[in-house]
N, C-alpha and C positions, 0 to 999 in steps of 0.2 A: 504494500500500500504506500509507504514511501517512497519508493520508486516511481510511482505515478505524479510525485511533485515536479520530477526532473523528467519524465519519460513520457510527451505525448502517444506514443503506440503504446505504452500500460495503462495511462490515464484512459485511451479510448477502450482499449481492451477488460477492463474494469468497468465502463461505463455500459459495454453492451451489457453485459449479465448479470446476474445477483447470484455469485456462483456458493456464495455459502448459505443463502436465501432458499436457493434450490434443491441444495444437497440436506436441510435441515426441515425442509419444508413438510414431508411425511410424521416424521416422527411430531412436529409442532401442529397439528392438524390433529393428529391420536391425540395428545396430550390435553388438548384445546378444549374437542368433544368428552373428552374424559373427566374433566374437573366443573365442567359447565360453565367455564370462563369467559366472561365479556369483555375481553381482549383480543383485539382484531389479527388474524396472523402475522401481521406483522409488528406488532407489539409484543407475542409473545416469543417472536423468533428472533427481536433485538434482546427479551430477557434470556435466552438458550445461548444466542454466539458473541452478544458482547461483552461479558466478561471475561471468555478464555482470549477471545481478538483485544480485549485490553491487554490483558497476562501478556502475552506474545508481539505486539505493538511497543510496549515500553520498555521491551529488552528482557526481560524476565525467559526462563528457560523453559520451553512447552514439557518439560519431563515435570517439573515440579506445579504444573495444574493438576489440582486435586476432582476428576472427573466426577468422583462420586460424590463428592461435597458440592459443585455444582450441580449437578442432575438436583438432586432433594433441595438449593435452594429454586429452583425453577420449578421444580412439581407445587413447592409452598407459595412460589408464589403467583401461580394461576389459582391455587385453590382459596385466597386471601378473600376474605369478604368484602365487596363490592368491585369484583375483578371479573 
């Protein structure tokens, strides 16, 4: 993604797709319907991939994201009352 500051052929290449949108888009659709969340899918697939795209964004090391601790904060927080 910071590559696409200096690199118009990444910036464009990032702009056709929503490649992480896409690849998370099943399992955030089960999860959606399963909680009865009032959370548009796209609210709840920015709660699924933007905190591990922080982790890995600010230099942090994609081995020390804890997957399981994310998953259970995102199950909790479609299931949050008034979500």
């Amino acid at each position: 993604m910071g590559e696409a500051q200096h690199d118009a052929d990444v910036a464009a290449l990032l702009a056709s797709r929503d490649i992480l949108g896409e690849s998370a888009a099943a399992v955030v659709e089960e999860a959606r319907k399963a909680s009865g969340t009032t959370l548009s899918q796209e609210q709840a697939t920015a709660l699924l991939i933007g905190p591990p795209f922080f982790h890995i964004l600010t230099g942090r090391s994609a081995d020390a994201i804890d997957t399981e601790q994310l998953a259970h904060q995102f199950l909790r927080a479609l299931n949050r009352p008034g979500t």
